[in-house]
C-alpha positions as CSV (number, residue, x, y, z in Angstrom):
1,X,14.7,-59.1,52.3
2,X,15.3,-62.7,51.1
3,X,15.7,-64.7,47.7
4,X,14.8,-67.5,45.9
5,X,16.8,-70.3,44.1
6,X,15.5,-72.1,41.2
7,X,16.6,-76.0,40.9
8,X,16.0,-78.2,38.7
9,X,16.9,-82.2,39.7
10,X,18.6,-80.8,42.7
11,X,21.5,-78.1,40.1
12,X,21.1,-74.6,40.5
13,X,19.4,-72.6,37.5
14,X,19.0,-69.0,39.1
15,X,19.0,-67.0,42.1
16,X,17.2,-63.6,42.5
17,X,16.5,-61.3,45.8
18,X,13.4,-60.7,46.8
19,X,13.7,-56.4,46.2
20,X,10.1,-55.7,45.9
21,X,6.9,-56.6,47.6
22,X,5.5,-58.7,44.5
23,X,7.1,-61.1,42.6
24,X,5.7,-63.0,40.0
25,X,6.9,-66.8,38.8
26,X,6.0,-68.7,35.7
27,X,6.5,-69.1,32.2
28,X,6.5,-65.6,30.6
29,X,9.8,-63.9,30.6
30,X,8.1,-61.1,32.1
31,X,7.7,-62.6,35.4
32,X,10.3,-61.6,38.0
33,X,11.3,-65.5,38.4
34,X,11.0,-67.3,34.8
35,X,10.8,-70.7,34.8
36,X,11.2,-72.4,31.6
37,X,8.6,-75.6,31.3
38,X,5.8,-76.5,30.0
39,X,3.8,-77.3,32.9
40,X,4.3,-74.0,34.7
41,X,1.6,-71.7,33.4
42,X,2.7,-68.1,31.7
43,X,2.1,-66.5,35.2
44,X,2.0,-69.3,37.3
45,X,2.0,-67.7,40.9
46,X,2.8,-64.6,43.4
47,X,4.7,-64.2,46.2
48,X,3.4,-61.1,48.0
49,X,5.2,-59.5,51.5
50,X,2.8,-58.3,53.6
51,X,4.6,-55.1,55.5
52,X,2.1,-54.6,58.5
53,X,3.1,-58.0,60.2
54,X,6.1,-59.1,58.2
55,X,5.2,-62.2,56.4
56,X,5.3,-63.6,52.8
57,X,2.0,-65.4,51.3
58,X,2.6,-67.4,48.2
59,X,-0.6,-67.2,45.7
60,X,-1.5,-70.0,42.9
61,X,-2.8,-68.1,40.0
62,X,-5.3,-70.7,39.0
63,X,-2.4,-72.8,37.3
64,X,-3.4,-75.4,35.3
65,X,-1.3,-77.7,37.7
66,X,-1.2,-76.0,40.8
67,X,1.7,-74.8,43.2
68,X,2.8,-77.1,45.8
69,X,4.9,-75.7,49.2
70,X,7.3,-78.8,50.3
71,X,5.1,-81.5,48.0
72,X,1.5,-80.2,49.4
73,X,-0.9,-79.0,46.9
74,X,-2.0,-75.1,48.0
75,X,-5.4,-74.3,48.3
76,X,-5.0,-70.7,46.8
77,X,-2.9,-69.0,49.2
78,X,-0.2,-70.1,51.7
79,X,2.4,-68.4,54.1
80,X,5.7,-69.0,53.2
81,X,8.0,-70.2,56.1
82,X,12.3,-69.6,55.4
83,X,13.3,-72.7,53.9
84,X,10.1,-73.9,51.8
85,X,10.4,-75.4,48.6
86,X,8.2,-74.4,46.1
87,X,7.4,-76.8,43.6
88,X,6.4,-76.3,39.7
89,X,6.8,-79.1,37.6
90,X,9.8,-80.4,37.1
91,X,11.4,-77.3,38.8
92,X,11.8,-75.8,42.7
93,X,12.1,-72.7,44.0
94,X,13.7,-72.6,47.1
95,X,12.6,-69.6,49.7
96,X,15.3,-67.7,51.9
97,X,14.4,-65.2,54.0
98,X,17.0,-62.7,55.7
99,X,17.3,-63.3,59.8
100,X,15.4,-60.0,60.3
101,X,12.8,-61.5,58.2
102,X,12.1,-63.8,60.7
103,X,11.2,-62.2,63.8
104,X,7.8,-62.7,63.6
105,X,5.4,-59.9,64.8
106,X,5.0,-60.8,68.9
107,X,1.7,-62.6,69.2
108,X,-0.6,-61.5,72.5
109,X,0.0,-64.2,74.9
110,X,-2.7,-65.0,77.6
111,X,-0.8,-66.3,81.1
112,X,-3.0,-67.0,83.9
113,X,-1.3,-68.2,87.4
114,X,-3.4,-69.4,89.9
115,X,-2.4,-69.7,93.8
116,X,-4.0,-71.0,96.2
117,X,-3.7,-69.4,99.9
118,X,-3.5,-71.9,102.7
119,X,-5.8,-69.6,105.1
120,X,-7.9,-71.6,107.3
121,X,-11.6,-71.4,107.6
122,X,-13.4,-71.0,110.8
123,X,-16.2,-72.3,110.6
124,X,-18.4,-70.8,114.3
125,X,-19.7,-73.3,116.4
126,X,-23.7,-73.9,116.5
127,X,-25.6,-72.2,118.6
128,X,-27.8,-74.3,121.2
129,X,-30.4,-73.2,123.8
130,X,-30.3,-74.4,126.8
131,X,-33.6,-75.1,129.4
132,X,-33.3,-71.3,130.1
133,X,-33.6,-70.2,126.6
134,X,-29.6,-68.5,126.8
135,X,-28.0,-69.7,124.0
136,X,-24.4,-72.3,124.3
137,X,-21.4,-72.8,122.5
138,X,-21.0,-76.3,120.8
139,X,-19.0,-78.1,118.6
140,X,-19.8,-79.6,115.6
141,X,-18.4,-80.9,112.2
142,X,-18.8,-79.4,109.3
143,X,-21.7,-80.9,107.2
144,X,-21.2,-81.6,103.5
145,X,-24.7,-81.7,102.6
146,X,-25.8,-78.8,101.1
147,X,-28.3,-76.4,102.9
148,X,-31.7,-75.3,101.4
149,X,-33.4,-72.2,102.2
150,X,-36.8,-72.2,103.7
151,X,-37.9,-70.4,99.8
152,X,-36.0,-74.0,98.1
153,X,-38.3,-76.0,100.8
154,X,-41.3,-74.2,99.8
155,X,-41.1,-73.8,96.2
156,X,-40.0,-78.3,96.3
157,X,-43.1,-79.2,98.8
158,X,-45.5,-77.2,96.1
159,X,-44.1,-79.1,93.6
160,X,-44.3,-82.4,95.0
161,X,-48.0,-81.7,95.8
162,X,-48.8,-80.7,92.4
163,X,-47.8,-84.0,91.4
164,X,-49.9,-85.6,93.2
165,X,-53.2,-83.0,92.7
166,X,-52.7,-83.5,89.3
167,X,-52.5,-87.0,89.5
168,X,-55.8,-87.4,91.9
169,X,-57.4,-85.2,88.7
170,X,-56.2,-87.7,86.1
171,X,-57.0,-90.8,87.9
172,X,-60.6,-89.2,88.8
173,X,-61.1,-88.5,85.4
174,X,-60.6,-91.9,83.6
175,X,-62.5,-93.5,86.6
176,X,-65.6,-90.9,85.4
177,X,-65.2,-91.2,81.9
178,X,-64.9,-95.7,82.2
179,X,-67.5,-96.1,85.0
């Protein structure tokens, strides 16, 4: 699965494999990974694999002094990467994972292609009556204002004439209540 190496100033002090899913580090010689110094706590902190998608989250037990992954302070929890160095006191533990180890579980991926089609648009030619009342054929250029319908016209002229009742009934109103 993967190991650690304890180092102190750099000199190895002990290796171990990572054989089980929870290994313990600190001061008690019950831990999996003891670590002789005062200012590691008796159990210190955890390093717990997580089977279902393959990765290893390293826990701070409360420690008086905390756990720090490459020379950042851990809030609680943090996911071990191949290659981290743990830090407790005056000692680090270095983290190794197997190459199997490090196929992370696939993540879903979200691709989105766009393509444009260069179809051209016909746009029919306006319809025209004539003296007659037949209807013609002409030409015209497209138009980029945008076109209202007759409900848009309606519903903006009742509008605009509310506006200007209600501004007939205010005006009459302060001319009645001054006068």
């Amino acid at each position: 699965m993967g190991k650690l190496t304890l180092q102190k100033d750099g000199a190895l002090v002990r290796q171990i494999g990572i054989q089980k899913d929870l290994i313990t580090i600190g001061r008690s010689e019950k831990c999996d990974l003891p670590v002789d110094n005062p200012g590691v706590s008796r159990i210190h902190c955890q390093i717990q694999y997580k089977q279902n998608n393959k990765t290893y989250i390293l826990h701070d037990n409360g420690s008086s002094n905390g756990t720090f992954i490459n020379g950042v302070k851990i809030p609680g929890q943090q996911l071990l990467k191949n290659g981290d160095s743990i830090n407790l006191g005056k000692f680090t533990v270095i983290f190794e994972t197997e190459a199997h180890d490090e196929e992370a579980p696939a993540k879903p991926s979200v691709s989105v292609t766009v393509t444009a089609e260069e179809t051209p648009v016909q746009i029919p030619p306006r319809a025209e009556h004539d003296i007659t009342g037949t209807a013609t054929a002409r030409d015209t250029s497209l138009s980029l204002m945008p076109m209202s319908s007759p409900d848009e016209t309606l519903v903006s002229e009742a509008i605009k004439w509310a506006g200007v009742g209600a501004a007939l009934v205010f005006v009459g109103t302060a001319i009645w209540v001054f006068f």
